[in-house]
N, C-alpha and C positions, 0 to 999 in steps of 0.2 A: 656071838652077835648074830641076830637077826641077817639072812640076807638082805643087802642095801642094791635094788634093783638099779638105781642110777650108778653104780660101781661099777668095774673094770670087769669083761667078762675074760677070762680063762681061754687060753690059745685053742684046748677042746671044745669049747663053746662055739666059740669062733666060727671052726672048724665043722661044728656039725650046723648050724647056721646055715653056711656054704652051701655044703653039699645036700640039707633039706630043698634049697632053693632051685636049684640045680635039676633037679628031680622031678619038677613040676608035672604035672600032667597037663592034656591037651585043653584049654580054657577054651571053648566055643562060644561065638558072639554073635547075635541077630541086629545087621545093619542095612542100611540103605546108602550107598553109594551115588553121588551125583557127580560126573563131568561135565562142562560147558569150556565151550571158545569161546575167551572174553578179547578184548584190546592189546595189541603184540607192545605197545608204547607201555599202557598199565603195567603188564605184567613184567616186563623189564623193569618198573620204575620200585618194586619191591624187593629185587632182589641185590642182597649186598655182595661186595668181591669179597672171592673171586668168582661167585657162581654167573653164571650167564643164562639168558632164557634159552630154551629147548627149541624145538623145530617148532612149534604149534602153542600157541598162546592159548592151554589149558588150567582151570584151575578145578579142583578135585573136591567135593564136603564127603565125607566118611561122619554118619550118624549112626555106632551103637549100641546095642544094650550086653553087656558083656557077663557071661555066666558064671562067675568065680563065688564059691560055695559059701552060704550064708554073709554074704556081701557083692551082692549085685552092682555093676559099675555101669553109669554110664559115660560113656565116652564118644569123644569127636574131636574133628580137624576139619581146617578149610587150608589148602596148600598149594602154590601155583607150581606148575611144570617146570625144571629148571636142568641144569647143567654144569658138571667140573669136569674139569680135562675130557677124557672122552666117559664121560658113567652120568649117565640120565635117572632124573629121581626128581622127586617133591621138595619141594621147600615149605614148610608145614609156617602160616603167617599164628596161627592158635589152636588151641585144643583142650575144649573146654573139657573139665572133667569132675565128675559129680563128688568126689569123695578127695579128700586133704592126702590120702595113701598113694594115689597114683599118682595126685601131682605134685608129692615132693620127690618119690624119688625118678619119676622122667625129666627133672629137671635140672637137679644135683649129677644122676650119673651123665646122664647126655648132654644137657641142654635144651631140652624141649620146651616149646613156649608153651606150656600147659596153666590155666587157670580153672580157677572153681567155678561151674556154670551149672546151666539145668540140662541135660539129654533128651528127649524125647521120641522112642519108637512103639509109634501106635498103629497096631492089627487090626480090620475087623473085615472080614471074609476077605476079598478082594482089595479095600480101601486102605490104601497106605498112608501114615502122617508121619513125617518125620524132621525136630527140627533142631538147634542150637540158639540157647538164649545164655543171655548175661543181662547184667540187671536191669532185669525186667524186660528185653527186649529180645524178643526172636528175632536175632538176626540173618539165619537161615532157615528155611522152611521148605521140602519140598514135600511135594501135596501130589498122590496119583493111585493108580488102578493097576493091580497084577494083570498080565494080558498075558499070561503063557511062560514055562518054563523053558531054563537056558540049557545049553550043554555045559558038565562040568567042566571049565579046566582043568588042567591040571596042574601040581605045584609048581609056583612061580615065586621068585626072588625079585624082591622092590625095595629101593632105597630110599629113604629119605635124607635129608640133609640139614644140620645143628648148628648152631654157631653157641658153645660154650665159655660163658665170661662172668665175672664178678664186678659190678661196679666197684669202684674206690671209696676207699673207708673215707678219707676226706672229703665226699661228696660231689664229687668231680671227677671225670673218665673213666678208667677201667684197672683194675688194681694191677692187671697182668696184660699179655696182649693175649686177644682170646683164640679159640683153637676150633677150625670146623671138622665135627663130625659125621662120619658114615653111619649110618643105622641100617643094617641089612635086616631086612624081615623075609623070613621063608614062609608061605601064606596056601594053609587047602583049605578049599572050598567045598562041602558035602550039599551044598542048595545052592542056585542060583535061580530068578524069576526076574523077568522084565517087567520095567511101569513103565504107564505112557501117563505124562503128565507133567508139572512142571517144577522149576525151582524160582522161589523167590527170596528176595534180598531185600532187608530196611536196614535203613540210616540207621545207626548206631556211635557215639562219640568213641566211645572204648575200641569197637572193633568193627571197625569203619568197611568191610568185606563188600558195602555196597556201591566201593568203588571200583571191582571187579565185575562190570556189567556180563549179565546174560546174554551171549550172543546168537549161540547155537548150543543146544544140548546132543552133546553126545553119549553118554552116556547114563542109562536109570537102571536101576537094580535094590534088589531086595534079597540079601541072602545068607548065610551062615557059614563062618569062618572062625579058622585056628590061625594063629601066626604065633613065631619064636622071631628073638630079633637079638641082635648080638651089633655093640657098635666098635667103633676105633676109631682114632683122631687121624684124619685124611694130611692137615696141615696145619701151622700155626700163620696167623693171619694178621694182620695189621687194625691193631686198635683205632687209631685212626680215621679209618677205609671204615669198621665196622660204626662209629660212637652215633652217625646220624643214622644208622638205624634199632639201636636201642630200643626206641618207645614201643617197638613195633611186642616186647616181651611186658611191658606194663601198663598199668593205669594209671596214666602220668593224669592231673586232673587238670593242667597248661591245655592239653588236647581240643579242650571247646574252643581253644581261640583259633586252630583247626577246619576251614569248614568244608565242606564238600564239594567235588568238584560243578562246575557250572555243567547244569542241564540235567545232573545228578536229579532222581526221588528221594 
């Protein structure tokens, strides 16, 4: 009989699988990074326990285009500054991702709130665009000019923070109680370039990010990077504590009854 590809693959299959994966080489990505200090009230108000907000009321967009060989990816995140016991890391609220490969499996092994979006990083001598949309709407966008190169870092270790769970099959709460994870990524940079310019934010139902006002921009960059990332389950968490922040992982279409905060664009 014909091999049946949907059939049970062999402990050696398995096996070399693995250890192909394993092996990877270094995937280099051309992104733009934006930080700003938004509202210390906001950014508390998204995060679930146990995480707690950081010293500084930071939220971070990571826009980009990722170099993986005859499949080009775009990727991004919008993630507020946060806090467990004592270990400082992101709390990723999305991360839109151009291709169904990346976001099924960042979401099954970690939990990552990954959806299908559009990326967008545009070059043209000096003039940087760079932005994140879902349907149909760029709901981040920062717009600016290269004004001079940085010093490279050197490698750093950053964490971000998961919360992995299964709704219930009966359509109501959570099959299990769910589990936050650690995402350590160890991150070099071979280019770094400063932009001076700015980030903007629209109303969006789905992924409402324009309730994290621009206060202050801290941070603009433009530059090229490798990261590995390797997670583990920090703690099992209370279903409960987690169920009112659910939506924040889907497109619940209840959401328009939703509206934006007063004084909100």
């Amino acid at each position: 009989m014909a091999r049946v590809r949907y059939g049970a693959r062999t402990d050696a299959e398995i096996a070399a699988s693995r250890e192909k994966s394993a092996r990877l080489p270094d995937i280099w990505s051309t992104g733009v990074v934006a930080v700003w200090e938004s509202d210390p009230e906001v950014v508390a108000a998204v995060l679930p326990p146990p995480l707690k907000p950081a010293e500084r009321p930071l939220v971070r967009a990571n826009i980009s285009k990722v170099d993986l060989p005859g499949y080009p990816l775009g990727a991004g995140s919008v993630a507020v500054a946060a806090r467990h016991g004592d270990i400082d890391g992101w709390y990723p609220l999305v991360m839109p991702m151009t291709h169904e490969r990346a976001l099924i499996g960042g979401r099954e092994v970690f939990g990552e709130p990954k959806k299908l979006g559009e990326v967008t990083v545009e070059r043209d001598g000096l003039v940087v665009r760079a932005s994140l949309a879902r349907h149909g709407i760029a709901f981040v966008e920062v717009r600016g000019a290269v004004d001079g190169a940085l010093p490279l870092p050197g490698p750093t270790t950053k964490t971000d923070f998961y919360f992995k769970f299964l709704p219930g099959v009966e359509g109501s709460g959570l099959e299990s109680d769910p589990v936050l994870v650690h995402c350590t990524r160890n991150e070099k940079v071979r280019r770094l370039e400063h932009l001076t310019g700015d980030v903007v934010l629209r109303e969006s139902m789905f992924d409402p990010v324009a309730d994290l006002p621009v206060r202050r921009v801290v941070e603009l960059t433009i530059g090229e990077k490798t990261t590995d990332q390797k997670g583990r389950v920090a703690e099992r968490v209370s279903a409960r504590d987690l169920l009112p922040y659910i939506h924040q992982r889907y497109d619940d279409p209840l959401q328009i009854l939703d509206g934006p905060p007063e004084g909100s664009v």
